[in-house]
C-alpha positions as CSV (number, residue, x, y, z in Angstrom):
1,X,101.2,131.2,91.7
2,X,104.1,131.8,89.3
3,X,102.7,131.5,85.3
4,X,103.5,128.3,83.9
5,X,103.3,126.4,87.5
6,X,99.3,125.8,87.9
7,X,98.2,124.4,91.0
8,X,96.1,121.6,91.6
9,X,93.0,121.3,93.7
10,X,92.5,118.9,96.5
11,X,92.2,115.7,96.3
12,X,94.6,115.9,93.3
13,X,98.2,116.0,94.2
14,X,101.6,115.7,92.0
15,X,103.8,115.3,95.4
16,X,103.2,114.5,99.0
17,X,103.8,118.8,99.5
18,X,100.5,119.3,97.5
19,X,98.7,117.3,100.4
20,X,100.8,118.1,103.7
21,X,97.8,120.5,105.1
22,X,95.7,117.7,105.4
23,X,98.7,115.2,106.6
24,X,98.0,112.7,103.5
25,X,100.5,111.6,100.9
26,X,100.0,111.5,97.3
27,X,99.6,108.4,96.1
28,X,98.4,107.8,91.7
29,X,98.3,111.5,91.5
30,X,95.3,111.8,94.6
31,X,95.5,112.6,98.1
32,X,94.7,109.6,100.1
33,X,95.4,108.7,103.9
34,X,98.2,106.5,103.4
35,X,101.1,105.0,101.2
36,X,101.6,101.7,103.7
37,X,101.3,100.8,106.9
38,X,104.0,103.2,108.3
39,X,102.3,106.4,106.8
40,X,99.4,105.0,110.0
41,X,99.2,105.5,113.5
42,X,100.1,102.7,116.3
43,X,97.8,100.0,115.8
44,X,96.2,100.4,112.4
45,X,97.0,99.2,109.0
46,X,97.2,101.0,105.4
47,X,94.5,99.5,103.7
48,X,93.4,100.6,100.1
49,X,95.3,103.7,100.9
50,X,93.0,104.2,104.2
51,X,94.3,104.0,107.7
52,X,91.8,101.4,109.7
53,X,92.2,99.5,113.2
54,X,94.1,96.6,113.5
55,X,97.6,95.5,112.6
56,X,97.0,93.5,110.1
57,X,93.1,94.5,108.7
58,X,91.8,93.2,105.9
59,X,88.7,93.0,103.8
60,X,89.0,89.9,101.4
61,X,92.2,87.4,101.6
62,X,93.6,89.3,98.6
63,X,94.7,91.9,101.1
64,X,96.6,89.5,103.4
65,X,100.2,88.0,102.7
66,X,100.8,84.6,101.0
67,X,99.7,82.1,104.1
68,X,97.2,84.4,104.8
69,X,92.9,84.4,104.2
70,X,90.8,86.9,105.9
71,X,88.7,85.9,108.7
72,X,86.6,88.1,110.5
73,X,88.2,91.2,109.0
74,X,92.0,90.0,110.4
75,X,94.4,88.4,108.5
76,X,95.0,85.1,109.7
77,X,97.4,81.7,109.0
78,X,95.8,79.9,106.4
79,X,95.4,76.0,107.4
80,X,95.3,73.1,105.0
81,X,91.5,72.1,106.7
82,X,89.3,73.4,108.9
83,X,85.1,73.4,110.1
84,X,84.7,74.3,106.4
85,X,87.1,72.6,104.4
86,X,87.4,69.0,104.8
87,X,90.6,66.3,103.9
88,X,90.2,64.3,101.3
89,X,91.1,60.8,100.7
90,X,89.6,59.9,104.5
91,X,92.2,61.7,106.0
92,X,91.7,63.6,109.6
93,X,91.6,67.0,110.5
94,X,94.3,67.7,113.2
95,X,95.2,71.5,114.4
96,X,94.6,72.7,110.9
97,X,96.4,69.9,109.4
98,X,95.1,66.5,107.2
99,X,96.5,63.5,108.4
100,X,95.7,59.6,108.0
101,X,95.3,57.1,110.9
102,X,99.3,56.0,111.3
103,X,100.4,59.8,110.5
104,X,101.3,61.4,113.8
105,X,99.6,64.8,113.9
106,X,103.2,66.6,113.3
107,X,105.8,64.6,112.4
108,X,108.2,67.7,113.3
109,X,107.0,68.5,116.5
110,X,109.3,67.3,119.6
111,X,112.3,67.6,117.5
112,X,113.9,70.5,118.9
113,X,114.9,73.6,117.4
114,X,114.9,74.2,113.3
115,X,114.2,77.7,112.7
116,X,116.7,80.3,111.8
117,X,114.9,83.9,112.1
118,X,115.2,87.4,110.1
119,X,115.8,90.7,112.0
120,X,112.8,92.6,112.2
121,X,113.8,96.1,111.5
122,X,111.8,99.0,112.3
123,X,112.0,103.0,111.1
124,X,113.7,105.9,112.9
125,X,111.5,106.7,116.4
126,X,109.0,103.7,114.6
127,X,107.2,100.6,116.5
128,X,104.8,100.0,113.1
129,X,105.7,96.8,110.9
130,X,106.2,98.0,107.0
131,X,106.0,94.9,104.3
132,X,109.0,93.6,104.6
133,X,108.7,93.2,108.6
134,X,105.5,91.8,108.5
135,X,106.8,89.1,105.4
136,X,109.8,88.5,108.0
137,X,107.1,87.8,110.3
138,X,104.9,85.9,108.8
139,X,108.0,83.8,107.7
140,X,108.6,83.9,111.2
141,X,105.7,82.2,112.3
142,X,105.2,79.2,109.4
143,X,108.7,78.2,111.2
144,X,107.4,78.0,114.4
145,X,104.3,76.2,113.6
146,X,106.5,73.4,112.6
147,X,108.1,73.8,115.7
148,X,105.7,73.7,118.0
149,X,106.9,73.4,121.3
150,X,109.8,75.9,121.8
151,X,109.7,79.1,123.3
152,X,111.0,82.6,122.5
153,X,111.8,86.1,124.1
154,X,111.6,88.8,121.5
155,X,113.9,91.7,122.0
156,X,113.6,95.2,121.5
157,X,116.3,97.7,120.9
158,X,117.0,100.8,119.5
159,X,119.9,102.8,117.5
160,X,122.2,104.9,120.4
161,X,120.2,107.6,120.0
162,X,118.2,109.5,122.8
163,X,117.9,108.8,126.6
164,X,118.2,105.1,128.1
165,X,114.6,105.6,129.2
166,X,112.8,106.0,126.2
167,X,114.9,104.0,124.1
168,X,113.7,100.9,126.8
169,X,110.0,101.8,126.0
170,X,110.6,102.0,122.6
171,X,112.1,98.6,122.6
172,X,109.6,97.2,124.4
173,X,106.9,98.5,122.0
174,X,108.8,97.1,118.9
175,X,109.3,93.8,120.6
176,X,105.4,93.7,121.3
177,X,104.5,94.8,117.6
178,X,106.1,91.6,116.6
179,X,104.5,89.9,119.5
180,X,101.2,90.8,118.5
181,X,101.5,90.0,114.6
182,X,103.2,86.5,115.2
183,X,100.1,85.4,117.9
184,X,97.3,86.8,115.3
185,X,99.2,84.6,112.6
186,X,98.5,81.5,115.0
187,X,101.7,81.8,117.4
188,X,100.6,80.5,120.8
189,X,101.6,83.4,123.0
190,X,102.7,81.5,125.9
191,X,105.8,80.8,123.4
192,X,106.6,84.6,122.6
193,X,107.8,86.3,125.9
194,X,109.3,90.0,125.2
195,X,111.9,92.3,125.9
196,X,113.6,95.5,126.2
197,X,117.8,96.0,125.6
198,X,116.9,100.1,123.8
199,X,120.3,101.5,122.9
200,X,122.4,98.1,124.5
201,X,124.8,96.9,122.0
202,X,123.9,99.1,119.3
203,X,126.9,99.8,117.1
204,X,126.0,102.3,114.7
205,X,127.8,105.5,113.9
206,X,125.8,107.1,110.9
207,X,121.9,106.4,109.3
208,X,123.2,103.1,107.3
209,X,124.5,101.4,110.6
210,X,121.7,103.3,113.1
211,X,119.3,101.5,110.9
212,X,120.0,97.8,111.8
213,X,119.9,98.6,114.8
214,X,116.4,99.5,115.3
215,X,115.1,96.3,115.2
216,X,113.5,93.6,117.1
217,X,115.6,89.8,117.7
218,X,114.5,86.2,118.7
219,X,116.4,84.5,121.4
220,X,115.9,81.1,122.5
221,X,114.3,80.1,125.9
222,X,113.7,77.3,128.2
């Protein structure tokens, strides 16, 4: 160790280098599992800096997104009533919702499509949600509740990068991240079917353009 340039000892860190051995990041000067979400494996969620099960864990609803509460360790769509929380005013408590007598229990629903939808982007060679995915999402899925009725196919692809083959897969697995958040926000998953395009249609030439198009799209169905 050069003089003047003192190490540090583990769990201590000053960059992510000081805790590559053990495949952690540095995160408030420690050494900790994670950073977000995309620092985890498939299928688990940064939480407090660990890596748990689950895509979108949780141990109190201050860990879940606006909309949110945690139930049963999961984040979930938050509904105005439910078995614990009663309407007031003699109101009714209809799929999550408080409505009177002569309300109808949505007075959306049956009115066709409204919802206009964000590209879900994902990282290079990535099928994990970060933040801003899963705020798309959860976005996302508040529109469809007011929907109700209509029915989606959520497609995968890829930046031109890498064999047809994989880049399919790949797809796929995006599309069914997105799959799997909207349905444990509350999204039916009859209504969400999914799909693979990989490297069809992508237009990128450099990291900027590659990157929108690693993403996941809605498309309309019957």
């Amino acid at each position: 160790m050069l003089a003047g340039c003192p190490g540090v000892e583990y769990p201590n860190c000053r960059n992510d280098r000081d805790c590559t051995a053990r495949r952690e990041v540095c995160v408030n000067a420690r050494c900790q599992q994670c950073r977000n979400t995309a620092d985890c494996p498939a299928e688990q969620t940064c939480l407090r800096n660990r890596c748990v099960p689950g895509l979108n864990a949780c141990e109190g609803d201050n860990d879940c997104l606006t909309g949110q509460r945690c139930e049963n360790n999961r984040c979930v769509a938050r509904t105005e009533c439910d078995a614990t929380r009663q309407c007031d005013g003699g109101r009714s408590c209809v799929e999550g919702r408080c409505t009177t007598a002569t309300e109808p229990p949505d007075p959306v629903d049956n009115q066709g499509r409204m919802c206009t939808f964000d590209p879900i982007y994902f990282g290079f060679d990535r099928d994990e949600l970060d933040p801003t995915a899963r705020a798309s999402l959860t976005r996302a899925a508040e529109c469809l509740g007011r929907e109700r009725n209509t029915r989606y196919v959520l497609i995968g692809r890829t930046d031109p990068r890498g064999t047809s083959e994989y880049n399919l897969a790949l797809g796929e697995r995006r599309a069914r991240t997105a799959q799997r958040y909207l349905t444990a926000l509350g999204v039916a998953e009859a209504r969400l079917a999914v799909s693979s395009e990989g490297m069809e249609g992508a237009v990128g030439t450099d990291e900027t353009t590659w990157a929108r198009d690693r993403r996941a799209d809605f498309r309309p169905r019957d």
